[in-house]
C-alpha positions in Angstrom: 101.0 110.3 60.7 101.3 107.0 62.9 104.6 107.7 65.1 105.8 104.4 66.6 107.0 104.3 70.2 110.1 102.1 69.6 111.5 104.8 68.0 110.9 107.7 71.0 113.4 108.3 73.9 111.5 106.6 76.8 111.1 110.3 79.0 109.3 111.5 75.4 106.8 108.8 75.3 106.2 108.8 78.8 105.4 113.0 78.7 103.2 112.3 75.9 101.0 109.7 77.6 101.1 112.0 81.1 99.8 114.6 78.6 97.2 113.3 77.0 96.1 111.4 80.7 96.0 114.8 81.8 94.1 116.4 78.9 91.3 113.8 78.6 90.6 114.6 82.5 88.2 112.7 84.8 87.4 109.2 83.1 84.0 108.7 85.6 85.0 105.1 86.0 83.5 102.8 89.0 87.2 103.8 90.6 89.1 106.5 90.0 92.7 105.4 89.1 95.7 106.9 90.5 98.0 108.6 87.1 100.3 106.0 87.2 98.0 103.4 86.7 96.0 105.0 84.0 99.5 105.7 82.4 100.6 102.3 83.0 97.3 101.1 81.2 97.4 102.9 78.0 101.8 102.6 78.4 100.5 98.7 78.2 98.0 99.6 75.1 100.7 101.2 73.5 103.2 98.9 73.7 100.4 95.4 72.6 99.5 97.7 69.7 96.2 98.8 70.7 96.8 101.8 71.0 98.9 104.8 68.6 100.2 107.7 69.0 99.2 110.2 66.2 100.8 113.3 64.9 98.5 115.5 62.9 100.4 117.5 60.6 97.3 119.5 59.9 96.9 120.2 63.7 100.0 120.1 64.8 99.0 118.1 68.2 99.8 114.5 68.9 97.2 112.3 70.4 96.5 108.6 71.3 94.3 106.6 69.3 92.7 103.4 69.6 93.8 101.3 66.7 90.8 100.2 65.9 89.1 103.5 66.0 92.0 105.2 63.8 91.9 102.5 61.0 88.5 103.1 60.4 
């Protein structure tokens, strides 16, 4: 189930993306980026509609999907 950020309180979408930062670990870039930039990134992803945040009923864990990836 597709949960849309508009309708979280701002702390509760900000723990889930620290979360799920924190969970995918090191992203073996060219630079390593700080955790507020990486959350300000995929905040920015989010927010364009690039990015969704995913509740899996089945599961029961929330992740962050690329669009894209998700509507495949």
């Amino acid at each position: 189930m597709i949960i849309p950020w508009q309708q979280l309180e701002k702390e509760t979408l900000i723990n889930i993306v620290e979360s799920f930062i924190l969970r995918e670990g090191t992203d073996y870039g060219i630079e390593e980026l700080s955790l507020e930039e990486k959350k300000n990134n995929l905040l920015a992803k989010i927010y364009d509609g690039s990015a969704i945040i995913f509740w899996s009923e089945l599961h029961e864990t929330i992740d962050i999907k690329n669009r894209n990836d998700f509507l495949k």
